[in-house]
mmCIF file of the N, C-alpha and C atoms, coordinates in Angstrom:
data_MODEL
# 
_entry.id   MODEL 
# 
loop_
_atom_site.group_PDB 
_atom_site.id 
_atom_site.type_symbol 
_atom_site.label_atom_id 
_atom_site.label_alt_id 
_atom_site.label_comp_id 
_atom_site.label_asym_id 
_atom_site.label_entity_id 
_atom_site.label_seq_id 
_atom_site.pdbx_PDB_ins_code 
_atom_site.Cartn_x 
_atom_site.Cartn_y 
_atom_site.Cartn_z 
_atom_site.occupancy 
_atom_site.B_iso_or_equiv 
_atom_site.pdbx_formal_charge 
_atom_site.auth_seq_id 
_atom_site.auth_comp_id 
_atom_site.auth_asym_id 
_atom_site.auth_atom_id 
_atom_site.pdbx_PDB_model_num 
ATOM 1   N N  . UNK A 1 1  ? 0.821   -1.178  0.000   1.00 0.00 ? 1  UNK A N  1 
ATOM 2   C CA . UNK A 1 1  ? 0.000   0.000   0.000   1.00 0.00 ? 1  UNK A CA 1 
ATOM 3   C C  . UNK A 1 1  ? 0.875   1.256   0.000   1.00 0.00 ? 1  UNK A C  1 
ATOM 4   N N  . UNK A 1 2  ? 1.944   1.344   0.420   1.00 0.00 ? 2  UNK A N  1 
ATOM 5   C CA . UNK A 1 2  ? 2.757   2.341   0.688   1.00 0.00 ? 2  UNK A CA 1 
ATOM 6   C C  . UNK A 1 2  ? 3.351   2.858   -0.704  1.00 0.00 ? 2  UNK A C  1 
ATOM 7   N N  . UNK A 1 3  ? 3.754   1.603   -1.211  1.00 0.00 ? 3  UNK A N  1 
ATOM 8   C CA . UNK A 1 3  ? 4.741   1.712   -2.682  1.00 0.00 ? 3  UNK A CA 1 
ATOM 9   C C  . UNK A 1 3  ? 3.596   2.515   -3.548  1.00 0.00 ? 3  UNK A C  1 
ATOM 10  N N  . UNK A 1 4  ? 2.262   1.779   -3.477  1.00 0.00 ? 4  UNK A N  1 
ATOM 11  C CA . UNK A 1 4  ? 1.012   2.701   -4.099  1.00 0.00 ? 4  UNK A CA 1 
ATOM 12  C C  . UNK A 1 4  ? 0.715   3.738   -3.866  1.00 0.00 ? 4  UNK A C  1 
ATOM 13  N N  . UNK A 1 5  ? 1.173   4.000   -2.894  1.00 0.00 ? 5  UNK A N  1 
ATOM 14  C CA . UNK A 1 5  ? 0.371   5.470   -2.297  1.00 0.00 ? 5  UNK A CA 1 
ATOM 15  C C  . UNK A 1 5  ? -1.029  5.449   -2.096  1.00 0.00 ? 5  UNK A C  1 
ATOM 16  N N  . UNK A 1 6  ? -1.511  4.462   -1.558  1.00 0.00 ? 6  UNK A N  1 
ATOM 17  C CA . UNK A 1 6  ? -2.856  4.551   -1.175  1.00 0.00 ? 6  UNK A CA 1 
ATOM 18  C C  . UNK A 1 6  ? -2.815  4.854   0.178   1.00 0.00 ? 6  UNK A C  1 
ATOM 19  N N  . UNK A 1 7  ? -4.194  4.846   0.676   1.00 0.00 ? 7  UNK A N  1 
ATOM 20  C CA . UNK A 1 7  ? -4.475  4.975   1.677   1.00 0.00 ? 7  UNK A CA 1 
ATOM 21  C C  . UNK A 1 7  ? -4.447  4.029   2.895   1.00 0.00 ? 7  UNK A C  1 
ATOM 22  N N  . UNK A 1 8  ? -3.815  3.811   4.105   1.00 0.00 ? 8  UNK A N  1 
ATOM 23  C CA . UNK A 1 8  ? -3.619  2.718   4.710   1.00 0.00 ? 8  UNK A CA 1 
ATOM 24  C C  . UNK A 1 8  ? -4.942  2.801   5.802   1.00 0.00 ? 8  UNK A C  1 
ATOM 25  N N  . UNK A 1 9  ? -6.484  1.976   5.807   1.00 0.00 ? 9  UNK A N  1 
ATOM 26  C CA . UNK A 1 9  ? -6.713  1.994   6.740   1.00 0.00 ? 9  UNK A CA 1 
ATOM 27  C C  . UNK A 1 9  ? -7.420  0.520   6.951   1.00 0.00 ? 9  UNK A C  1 
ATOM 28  N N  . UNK A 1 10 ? -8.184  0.394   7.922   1.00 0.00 ? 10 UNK A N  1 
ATOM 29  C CA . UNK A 1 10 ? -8.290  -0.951  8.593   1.00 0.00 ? 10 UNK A CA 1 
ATOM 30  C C  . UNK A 1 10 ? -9.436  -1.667  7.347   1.00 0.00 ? 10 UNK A C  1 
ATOM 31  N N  . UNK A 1 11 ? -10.083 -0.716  6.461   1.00 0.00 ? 11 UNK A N  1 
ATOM 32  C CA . UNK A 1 11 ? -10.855 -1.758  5.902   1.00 0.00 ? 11 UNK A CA 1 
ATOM 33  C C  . UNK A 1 11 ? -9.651  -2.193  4.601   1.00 0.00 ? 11 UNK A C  1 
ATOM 34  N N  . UNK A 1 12 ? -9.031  -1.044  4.170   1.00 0.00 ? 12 UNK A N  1 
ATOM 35  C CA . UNK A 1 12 ? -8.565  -1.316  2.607   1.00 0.00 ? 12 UNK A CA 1 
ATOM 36  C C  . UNK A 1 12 ? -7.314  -2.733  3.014   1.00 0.00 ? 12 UNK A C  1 
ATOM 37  N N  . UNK A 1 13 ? -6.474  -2.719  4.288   1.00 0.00 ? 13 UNK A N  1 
ATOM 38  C CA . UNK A 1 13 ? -5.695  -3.743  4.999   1.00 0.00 ? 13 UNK A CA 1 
ATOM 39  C C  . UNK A 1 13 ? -6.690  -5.105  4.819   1.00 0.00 ? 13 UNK A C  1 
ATOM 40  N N  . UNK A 1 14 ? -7.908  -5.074  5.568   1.00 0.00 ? 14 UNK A N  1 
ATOM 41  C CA . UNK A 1 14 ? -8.599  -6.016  5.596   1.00 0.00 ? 14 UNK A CA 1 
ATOM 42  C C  . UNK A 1 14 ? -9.176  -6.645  3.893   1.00 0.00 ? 14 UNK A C  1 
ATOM 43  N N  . UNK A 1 15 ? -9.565  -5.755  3.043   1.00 0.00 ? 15 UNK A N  1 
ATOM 44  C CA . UNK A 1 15 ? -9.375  -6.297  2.110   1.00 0.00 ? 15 UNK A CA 1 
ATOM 45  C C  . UNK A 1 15 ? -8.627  -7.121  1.246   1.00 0.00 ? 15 UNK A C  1 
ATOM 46  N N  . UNK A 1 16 ? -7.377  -6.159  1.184   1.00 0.00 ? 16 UNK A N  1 
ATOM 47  C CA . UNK A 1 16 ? -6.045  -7.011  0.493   1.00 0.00 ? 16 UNK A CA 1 
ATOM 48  C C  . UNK A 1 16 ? -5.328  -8.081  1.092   1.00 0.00 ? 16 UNK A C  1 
ATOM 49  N N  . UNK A 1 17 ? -5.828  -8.190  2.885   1.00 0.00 ? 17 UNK A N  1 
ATOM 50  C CA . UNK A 1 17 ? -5.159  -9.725  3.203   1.00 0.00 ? 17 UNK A CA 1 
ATOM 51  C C  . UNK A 1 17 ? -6.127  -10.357 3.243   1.00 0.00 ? 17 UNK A C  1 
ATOM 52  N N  . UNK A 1 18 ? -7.559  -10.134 3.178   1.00 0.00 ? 18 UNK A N  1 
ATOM 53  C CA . UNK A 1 18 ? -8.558  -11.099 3.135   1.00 0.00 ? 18 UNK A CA 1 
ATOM 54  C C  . UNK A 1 18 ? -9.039  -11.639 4.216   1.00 0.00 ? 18 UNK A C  1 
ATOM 55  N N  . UNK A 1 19 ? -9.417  -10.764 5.295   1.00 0.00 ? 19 UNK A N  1 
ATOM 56  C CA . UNK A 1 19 ? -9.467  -10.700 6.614   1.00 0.00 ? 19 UNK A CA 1 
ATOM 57  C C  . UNK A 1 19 ? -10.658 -9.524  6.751   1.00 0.00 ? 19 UNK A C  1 
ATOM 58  N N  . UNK A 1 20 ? -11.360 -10.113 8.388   1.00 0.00 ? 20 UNK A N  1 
ATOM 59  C CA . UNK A 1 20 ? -12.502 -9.087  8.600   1.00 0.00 ? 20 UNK A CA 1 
ATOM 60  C C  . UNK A 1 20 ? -11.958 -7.858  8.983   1.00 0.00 ? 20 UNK A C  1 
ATOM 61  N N  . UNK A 1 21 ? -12.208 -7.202  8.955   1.00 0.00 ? 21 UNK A N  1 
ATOM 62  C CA . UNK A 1 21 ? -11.884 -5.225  10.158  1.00 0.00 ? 21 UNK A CA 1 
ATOM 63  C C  . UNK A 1 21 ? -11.673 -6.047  11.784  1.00 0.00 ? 21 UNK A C  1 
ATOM 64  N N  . UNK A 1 22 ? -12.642 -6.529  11.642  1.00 0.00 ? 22 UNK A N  1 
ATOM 65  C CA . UNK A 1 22 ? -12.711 -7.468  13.381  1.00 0.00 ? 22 UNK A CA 1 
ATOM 66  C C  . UNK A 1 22 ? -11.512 -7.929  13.580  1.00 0.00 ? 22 UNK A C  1 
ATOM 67  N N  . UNK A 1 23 ? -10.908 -8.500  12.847  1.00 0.00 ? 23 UNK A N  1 
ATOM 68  C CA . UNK A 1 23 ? -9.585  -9.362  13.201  1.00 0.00 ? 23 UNK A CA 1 
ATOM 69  C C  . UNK A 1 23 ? -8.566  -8.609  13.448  1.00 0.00 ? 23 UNK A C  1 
ATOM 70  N N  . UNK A 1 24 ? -8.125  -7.732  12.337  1.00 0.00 ? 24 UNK A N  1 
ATOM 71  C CA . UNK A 1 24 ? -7.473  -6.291  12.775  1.00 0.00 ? 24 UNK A CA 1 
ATOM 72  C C  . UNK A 1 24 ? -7.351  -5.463  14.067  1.00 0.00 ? 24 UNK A C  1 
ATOM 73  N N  . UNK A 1 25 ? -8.554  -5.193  14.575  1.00 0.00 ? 25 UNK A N  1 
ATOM 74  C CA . UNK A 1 25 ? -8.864  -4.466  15.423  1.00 0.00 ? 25 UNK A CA 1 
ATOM 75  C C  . UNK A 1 25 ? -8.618  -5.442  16.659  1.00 0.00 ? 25 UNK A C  1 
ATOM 76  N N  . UNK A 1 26 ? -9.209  -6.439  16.515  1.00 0.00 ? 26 UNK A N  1 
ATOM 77  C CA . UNK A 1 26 ? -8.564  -7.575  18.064  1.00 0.00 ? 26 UNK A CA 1 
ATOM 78  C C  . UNK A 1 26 ? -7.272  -7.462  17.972  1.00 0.00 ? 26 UNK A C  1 
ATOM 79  N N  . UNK A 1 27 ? -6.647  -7.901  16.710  1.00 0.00 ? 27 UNK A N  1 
ATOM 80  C CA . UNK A 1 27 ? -5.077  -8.682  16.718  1.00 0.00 ? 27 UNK A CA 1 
ATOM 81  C C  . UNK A 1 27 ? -4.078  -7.414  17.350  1.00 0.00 ? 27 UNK A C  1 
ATOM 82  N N  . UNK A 1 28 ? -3.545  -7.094  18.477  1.00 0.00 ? 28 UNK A N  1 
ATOM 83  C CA . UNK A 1 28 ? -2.807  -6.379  18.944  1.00 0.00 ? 28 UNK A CA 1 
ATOM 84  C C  . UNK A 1 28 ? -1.220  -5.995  18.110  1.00 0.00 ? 28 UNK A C  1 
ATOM 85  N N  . UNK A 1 29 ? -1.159  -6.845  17.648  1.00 0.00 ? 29 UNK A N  1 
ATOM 86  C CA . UNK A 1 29 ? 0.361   -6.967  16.598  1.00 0.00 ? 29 UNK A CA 1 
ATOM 87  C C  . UNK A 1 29 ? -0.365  -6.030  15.544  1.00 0.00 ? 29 UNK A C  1 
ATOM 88  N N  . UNK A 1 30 ? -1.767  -6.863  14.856  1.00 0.00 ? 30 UNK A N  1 
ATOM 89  C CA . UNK A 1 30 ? -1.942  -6.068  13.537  1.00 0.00 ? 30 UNK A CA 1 
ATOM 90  C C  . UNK A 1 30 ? -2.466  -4.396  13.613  1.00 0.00 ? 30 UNK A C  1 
ATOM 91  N N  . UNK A 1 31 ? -2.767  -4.397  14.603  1.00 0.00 ? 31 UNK A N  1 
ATOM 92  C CA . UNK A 1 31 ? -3.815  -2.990  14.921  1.00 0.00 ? 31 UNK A CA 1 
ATOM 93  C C  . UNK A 1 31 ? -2.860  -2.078  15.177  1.00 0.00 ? 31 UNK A C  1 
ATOM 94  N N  . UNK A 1 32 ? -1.347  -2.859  15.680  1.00 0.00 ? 32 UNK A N  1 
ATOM 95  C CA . UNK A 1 32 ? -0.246  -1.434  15.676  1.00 0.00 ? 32 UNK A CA 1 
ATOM 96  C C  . UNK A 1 32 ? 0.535   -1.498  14.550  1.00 0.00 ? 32 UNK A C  1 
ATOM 97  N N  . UNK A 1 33 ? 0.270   -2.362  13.804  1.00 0.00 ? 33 UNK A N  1 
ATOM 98  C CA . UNK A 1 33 ? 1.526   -1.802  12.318  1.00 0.00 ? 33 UNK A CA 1 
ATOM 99  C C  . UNK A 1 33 ? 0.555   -1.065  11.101  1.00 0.00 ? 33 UNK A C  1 
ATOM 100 N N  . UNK A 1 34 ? -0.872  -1.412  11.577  1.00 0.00 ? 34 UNK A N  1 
ATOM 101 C CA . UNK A 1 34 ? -1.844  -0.113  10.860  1.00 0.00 ? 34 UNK A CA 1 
ATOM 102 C C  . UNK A 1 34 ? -1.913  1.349   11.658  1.00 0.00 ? 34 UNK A C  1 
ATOM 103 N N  . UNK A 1 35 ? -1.959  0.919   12.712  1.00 0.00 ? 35 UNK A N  1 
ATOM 104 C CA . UNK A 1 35 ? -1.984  2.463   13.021  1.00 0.00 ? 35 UNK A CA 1 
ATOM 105 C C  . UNK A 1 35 ? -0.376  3.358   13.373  1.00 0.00 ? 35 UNK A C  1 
ATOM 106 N N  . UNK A 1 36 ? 0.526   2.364   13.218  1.00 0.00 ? 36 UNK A N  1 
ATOM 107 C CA . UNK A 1 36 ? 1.697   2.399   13.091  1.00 0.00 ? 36 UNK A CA 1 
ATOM 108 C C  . UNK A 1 36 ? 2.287   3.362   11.828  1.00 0.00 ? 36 UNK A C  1 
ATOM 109 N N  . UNK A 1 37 ? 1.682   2.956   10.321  1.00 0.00 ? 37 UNK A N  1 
ATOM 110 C CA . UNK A 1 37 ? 2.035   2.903   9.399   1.00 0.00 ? 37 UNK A CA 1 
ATOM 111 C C  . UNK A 1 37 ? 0.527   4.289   9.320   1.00 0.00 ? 37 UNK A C  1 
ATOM 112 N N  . UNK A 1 38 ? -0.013  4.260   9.444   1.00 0.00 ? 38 UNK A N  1 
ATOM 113 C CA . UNK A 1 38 ? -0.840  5.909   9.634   1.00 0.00 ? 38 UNK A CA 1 
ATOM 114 C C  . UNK A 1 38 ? -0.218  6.918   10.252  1.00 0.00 ? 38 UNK A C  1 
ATOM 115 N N  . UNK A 1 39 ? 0.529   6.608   11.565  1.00 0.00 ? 39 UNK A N  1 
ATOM 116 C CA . UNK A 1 39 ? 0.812   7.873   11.479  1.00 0.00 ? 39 UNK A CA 1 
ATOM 117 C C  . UNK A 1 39 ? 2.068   8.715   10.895  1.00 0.00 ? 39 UNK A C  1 
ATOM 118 N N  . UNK A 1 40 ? 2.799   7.633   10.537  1.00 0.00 ? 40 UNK A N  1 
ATOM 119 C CA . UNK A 1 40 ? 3.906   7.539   9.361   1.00 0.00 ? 40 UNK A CA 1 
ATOM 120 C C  . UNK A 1 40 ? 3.889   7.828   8.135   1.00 0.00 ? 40 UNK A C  1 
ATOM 121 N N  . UNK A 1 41 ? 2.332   7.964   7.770   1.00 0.00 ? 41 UNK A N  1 
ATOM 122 C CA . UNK A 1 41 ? 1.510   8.434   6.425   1.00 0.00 ? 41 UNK A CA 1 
ATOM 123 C C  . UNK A 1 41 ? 1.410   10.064  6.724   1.00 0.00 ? 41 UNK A C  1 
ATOM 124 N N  . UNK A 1 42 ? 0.807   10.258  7.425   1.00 0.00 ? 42 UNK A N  1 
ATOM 125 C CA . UNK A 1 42 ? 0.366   11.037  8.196   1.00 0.00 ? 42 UNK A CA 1 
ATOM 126 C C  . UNK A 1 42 ? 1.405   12.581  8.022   1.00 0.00 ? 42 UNK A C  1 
ATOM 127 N N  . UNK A 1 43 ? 2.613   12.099  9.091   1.00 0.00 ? 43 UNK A N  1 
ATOM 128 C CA . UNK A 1 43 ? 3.744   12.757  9.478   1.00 0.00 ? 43 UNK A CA 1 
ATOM 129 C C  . UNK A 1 43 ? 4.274   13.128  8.155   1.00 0.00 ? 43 UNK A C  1 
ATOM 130 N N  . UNK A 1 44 ? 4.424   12.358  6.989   1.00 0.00 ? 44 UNK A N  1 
ATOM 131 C CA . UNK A 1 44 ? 5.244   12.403  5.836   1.00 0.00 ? 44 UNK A CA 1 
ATOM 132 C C  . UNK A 1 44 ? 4.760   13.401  5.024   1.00 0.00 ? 44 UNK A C  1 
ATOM 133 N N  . UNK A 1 45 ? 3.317   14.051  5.459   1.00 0.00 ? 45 UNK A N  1 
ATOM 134 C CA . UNK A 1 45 ? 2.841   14.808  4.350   1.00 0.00 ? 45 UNK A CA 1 
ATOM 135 C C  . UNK A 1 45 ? 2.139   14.639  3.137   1.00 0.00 ? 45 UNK A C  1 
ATOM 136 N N  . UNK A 1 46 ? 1.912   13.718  3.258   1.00 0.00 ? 46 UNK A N  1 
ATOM 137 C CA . UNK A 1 46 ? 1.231   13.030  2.255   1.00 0.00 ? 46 UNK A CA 1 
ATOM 138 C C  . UNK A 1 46 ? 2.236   13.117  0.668   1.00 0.00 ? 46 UNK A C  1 
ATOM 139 N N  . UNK A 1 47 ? 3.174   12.470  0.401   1.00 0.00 ? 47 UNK A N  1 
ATOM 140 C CA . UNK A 1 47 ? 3.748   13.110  -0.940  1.00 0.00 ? 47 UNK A CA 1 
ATOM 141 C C  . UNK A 1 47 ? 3.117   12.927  -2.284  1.00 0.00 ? 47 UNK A C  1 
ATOM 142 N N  . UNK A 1 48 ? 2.107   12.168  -2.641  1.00 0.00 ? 48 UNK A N  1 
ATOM 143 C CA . UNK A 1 48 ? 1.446   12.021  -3.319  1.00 0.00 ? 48 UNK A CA 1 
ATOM 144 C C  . UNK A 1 48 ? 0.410   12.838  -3.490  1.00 0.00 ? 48 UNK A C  1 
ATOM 145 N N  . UNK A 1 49 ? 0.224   13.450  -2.589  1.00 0.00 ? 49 UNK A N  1 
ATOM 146 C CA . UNK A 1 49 ? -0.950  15.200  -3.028  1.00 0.00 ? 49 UNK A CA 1 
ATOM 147 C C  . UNK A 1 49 ? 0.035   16.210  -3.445  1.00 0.00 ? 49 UNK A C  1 
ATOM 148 N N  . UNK A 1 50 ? 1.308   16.265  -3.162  1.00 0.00 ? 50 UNK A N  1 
ATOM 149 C CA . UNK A 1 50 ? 2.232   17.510  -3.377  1.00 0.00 ? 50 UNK A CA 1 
ATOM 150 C C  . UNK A 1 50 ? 2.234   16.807  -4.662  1.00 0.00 ? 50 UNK A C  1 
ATOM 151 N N  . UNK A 1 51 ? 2.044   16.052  -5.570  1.00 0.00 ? 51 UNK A N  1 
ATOM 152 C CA . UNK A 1 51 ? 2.771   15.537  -6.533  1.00 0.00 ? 51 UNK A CA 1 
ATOM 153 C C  . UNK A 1 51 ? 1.184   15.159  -7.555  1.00 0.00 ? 51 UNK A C  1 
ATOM 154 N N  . UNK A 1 52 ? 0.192   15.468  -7.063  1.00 0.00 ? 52 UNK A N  1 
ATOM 155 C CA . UNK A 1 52 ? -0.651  15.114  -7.774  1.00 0.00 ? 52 UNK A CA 1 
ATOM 156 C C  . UNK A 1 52 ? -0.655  15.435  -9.178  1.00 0.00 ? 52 UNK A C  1 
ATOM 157 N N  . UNK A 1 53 ? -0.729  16.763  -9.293  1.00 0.00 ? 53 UNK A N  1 
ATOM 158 C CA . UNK A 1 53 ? -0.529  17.456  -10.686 1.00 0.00 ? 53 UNK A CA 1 
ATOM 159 C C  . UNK A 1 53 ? 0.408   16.400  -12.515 1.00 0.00 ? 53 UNK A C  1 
ATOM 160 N N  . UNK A 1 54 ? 1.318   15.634  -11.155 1.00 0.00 ? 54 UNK A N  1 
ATOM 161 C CA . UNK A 1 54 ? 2.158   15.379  -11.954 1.00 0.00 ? 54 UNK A CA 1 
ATOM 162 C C  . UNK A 1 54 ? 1.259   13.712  -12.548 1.00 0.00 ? 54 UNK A C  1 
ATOM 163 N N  . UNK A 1 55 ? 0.512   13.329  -11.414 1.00 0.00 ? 55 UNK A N  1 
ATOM 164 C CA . UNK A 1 55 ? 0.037   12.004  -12.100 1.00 0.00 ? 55 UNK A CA 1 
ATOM 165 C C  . UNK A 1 55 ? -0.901  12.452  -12.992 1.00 0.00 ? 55 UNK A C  1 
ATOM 166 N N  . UNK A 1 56 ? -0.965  11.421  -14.585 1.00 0.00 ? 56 UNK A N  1 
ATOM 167 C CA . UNK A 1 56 ? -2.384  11.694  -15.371 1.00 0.00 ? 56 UNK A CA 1 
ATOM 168 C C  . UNK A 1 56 ? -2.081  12.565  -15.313 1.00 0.00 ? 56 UNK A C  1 
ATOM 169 N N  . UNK A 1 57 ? -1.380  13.480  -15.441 1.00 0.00 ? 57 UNK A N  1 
ATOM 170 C CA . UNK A 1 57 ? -1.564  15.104  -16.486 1.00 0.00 ? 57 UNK A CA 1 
ATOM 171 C C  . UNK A 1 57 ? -1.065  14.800  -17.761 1.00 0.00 ? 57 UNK A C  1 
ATOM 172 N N  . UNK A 1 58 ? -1.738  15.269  -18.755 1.00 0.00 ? 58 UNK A N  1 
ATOM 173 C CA . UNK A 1 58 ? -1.927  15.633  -20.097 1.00 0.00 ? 58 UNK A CA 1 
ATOM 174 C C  . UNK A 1 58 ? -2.127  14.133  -20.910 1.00 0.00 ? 58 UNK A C  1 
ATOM 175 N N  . UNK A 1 59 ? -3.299  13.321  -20.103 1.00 0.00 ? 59 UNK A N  1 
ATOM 176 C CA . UNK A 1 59 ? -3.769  12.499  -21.056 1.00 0.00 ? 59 UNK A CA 1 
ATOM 177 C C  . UNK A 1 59 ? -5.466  12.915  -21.179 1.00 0.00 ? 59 UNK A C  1 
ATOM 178 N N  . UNK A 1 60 ? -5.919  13.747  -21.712 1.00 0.00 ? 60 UNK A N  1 
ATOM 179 C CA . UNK A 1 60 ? -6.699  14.270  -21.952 1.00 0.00 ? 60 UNK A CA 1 
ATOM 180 C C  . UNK A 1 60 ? -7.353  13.657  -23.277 1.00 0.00 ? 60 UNK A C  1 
# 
């Protein structure tokens, strides 16, 4: 998710490993390398909005 630049949160995680939100949210390991990796999103500034312009421009 990172390399993508998407968004890291407990459902889009739960999707791509194929797992409920529930499991996430119990699993103490998993619930801190998501919210781990948020606020690490977070802090960074998002570089993919400073850079938006540059994706998909001029395929019009």
């Amino acid at each position: 998710m990172r390399h993508r630049h998407t968004a890291v949160t407990f459902q889009a995680v739960a999707r791509k490993a194929g797992v409920s939100r529930a499991f996430l949210y119990e699993n103490p390991e998993a619930r801190n390398l998501i919210e781990t990796a948020r606020e690490r999103r977070e802090g960074a500034g998002r570089p993919e909005r400073q850079h938006g312009s540059e994706v998909g421009g001029g395929l019009a």
